[in-house]
N, C-alpha and C positions, 0 to 999 in steps of 0.2 A: 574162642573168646572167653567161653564162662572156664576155662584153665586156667586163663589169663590172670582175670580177675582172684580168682580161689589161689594162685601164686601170691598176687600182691596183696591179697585178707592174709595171708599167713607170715607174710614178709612184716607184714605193719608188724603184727600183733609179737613177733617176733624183736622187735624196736621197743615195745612198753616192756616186755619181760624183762631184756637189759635196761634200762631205764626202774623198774623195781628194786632188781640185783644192786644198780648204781644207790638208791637210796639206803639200802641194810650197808653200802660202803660209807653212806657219811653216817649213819648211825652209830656203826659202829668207829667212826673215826672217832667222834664227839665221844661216846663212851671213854674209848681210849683216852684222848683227853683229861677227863676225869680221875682214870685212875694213877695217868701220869701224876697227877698235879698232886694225890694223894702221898705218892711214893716216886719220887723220880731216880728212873732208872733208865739205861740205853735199851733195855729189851721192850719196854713201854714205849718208848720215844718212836722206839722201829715200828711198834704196831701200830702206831698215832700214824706216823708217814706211808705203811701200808696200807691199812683200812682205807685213807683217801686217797691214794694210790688206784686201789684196787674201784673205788668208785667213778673216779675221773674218768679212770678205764672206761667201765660199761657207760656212765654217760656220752663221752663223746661216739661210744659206738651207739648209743640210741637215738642220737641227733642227727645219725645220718638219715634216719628215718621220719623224724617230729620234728614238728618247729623248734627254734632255739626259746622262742619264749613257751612254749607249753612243756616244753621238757626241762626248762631250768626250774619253772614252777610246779611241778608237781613233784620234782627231785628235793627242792628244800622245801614244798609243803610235806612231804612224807616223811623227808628227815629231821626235819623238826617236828613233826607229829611222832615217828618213833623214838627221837630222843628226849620227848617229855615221857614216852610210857617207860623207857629203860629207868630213866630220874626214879620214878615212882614205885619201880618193881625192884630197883637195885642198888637207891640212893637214899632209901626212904623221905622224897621227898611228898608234895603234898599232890592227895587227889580229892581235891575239892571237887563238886556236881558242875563250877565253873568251869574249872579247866575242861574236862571232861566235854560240856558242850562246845567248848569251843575249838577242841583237836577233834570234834563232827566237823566242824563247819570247815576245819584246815582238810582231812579227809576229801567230806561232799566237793569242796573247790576241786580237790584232784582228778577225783570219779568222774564229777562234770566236765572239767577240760578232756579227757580219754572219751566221754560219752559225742563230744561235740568234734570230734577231731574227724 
């Protein structure tokens, strides 16, 4: 039984890791995005449809595992939290002590749903 168990603790946890991976896919979709719209070109465009490509991917492989509502929310809580820090480290846009608390609070929401699952 405790194999059993020690099976499916590794199974889960195997489920959030693609579910992570899924979020660097929309992160870096959105990125993409950006630099499309900068400079539009097909080799942009392809990595705009790959990047979410490549996300969709590991999400619907993480939902075999997590609920649909806890994995879509912590998929666009992460990737809208890593696409405000890409903004900030690669867009110069703004890092106000606001934002800052409040991609905590998008974070903490995510940690909590993983904590409570």
């Amino acid at each position: 039984m405790k194999k059993k168990n020690q099976l499916r603790e590794e199974r889960n946890d195997l489920y959030w890791i693609f579910l992570v991976i899924a979020s660097f896919g929309e992160i870096f979709g959105v990125m993409s995005i950006n630099l499309y719209i900068q400079k539009k070109s097909i080799s942009r465009l392809a990595l705009v449809v790959v990047s979410f490509g490549f996300g969709f991917l590991f999400l619907s492989m993480a939902m075999r595992g997590i609920p649909l509502g806890t994995a879509y929310a912590v998929w666009t809580g992460l990737g809208a939290a890593g696409a405000v820090l890409m903004g900030v480290l690669f867009f110069n846009e703004s890092a106000s002590w606001k934002r800052i608390i409040f991609l905590f609070f998008i974070i903490s929401g995510a940690v909590g749903l993983k904590i409570l699952e």
